[in-house]
VOPAGU-2260 file (C-alpha; in pm, 1 decimal, decimal comma):
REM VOPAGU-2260
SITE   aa  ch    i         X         Y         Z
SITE  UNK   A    0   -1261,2    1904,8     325,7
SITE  UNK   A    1   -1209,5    1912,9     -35,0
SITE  UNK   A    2    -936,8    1680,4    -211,4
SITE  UNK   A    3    -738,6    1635,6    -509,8
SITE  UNK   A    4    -857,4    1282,3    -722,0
SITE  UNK   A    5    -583,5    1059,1    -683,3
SITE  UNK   A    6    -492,0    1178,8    -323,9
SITE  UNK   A    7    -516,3     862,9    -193,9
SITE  UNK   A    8    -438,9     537,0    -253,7
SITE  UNK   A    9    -701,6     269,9    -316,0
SITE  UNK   A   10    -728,0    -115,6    -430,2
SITE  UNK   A   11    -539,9    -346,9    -269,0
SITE  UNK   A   12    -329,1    -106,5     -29,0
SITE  UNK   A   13    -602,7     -19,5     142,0
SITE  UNK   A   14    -761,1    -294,8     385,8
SITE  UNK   A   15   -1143,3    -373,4     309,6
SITE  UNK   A   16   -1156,2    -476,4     689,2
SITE  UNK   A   17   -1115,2    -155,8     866,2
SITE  UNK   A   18    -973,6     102,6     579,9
SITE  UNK   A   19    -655,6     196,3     673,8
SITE  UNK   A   20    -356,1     181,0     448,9
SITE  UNK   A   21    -122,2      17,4     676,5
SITE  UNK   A   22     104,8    -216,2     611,2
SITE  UNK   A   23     270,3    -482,6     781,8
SITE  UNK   A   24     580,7    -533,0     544,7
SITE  UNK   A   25     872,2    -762,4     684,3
SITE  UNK   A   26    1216,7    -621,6     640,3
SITE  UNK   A   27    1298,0    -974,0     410,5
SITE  UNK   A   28     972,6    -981,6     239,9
SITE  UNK   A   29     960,6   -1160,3     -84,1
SITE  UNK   A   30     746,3   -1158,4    -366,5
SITE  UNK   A   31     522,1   -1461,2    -209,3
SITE  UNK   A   32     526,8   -1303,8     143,4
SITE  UNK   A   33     231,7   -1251,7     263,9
SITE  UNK   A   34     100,2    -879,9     352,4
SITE  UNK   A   35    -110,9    -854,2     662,8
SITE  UNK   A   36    -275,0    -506,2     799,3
SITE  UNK   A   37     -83,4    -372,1    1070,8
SITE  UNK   A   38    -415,8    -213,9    1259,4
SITE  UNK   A   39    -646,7    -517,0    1189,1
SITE  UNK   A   40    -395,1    -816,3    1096,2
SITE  UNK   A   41    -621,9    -904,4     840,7
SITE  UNK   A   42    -435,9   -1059,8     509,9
SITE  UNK   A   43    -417,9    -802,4     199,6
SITE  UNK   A   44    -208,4   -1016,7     -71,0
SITE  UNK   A   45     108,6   -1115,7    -131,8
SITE  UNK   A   46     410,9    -837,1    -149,0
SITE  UNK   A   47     383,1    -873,1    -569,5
SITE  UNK   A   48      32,1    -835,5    -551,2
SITE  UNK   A   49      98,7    -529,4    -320,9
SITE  UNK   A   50     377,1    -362,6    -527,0
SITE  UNK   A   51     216,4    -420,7    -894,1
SITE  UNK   A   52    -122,5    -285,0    -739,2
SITE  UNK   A   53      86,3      75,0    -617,4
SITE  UNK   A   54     283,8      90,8    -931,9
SITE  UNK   A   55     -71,3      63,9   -1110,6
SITE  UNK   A   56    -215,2     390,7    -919,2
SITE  UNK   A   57      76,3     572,1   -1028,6
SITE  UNK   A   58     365,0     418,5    -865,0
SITE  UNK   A   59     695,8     631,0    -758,7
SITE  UNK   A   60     566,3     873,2   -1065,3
SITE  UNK   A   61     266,8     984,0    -843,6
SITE  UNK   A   62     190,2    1142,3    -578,0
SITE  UNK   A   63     361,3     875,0    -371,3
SITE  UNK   A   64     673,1     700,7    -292,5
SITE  UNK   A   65     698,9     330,7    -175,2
SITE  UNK   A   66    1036,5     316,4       6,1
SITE  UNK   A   67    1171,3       4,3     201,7
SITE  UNK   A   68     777,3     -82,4     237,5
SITE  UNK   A   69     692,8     230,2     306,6
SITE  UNK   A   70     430,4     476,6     194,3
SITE  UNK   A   71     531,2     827,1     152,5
SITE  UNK   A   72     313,4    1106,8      24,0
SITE  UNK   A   73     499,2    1395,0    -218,7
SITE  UNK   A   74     492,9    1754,8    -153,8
């Protein structure tokens, strides 16, 4: 399989526990909630570190779209 660079996202959005990139993003979260995998549980950062680490791989002017804590890819 051959992909683009910059198809996915890396740093802190992915978990170093078991590699997924999903998140576990209360519906209230504030900037000092803490971020936990939703497949492993494991902690990834606090919601700032979360959204400043996205916005630093491109943000909503990549290839993705964080929305209401979620990650969308763009056709």
């Amino acid at each position: 399989m051959k992909t683009m660079a910059g198809a996915y996202l890396d740093h802190l959005l992915e978990c170093p526990f078991c590699g997924t990139i999903r998140l576990q993003i209360p519906a209230d979260a504030q900037p000092s909630t803490p971020i936990r995998c939703a497949d492993c549980g494991q902690n990834l950062g606090t919601w700032d570190d979360l959204q400043t680490d996205f916005e630093s791989q491109g943000g909503n002017d990549g290839i993705f779209r964080l929305d209401k804590g979620r990650i969308l890819k763009l056709d």
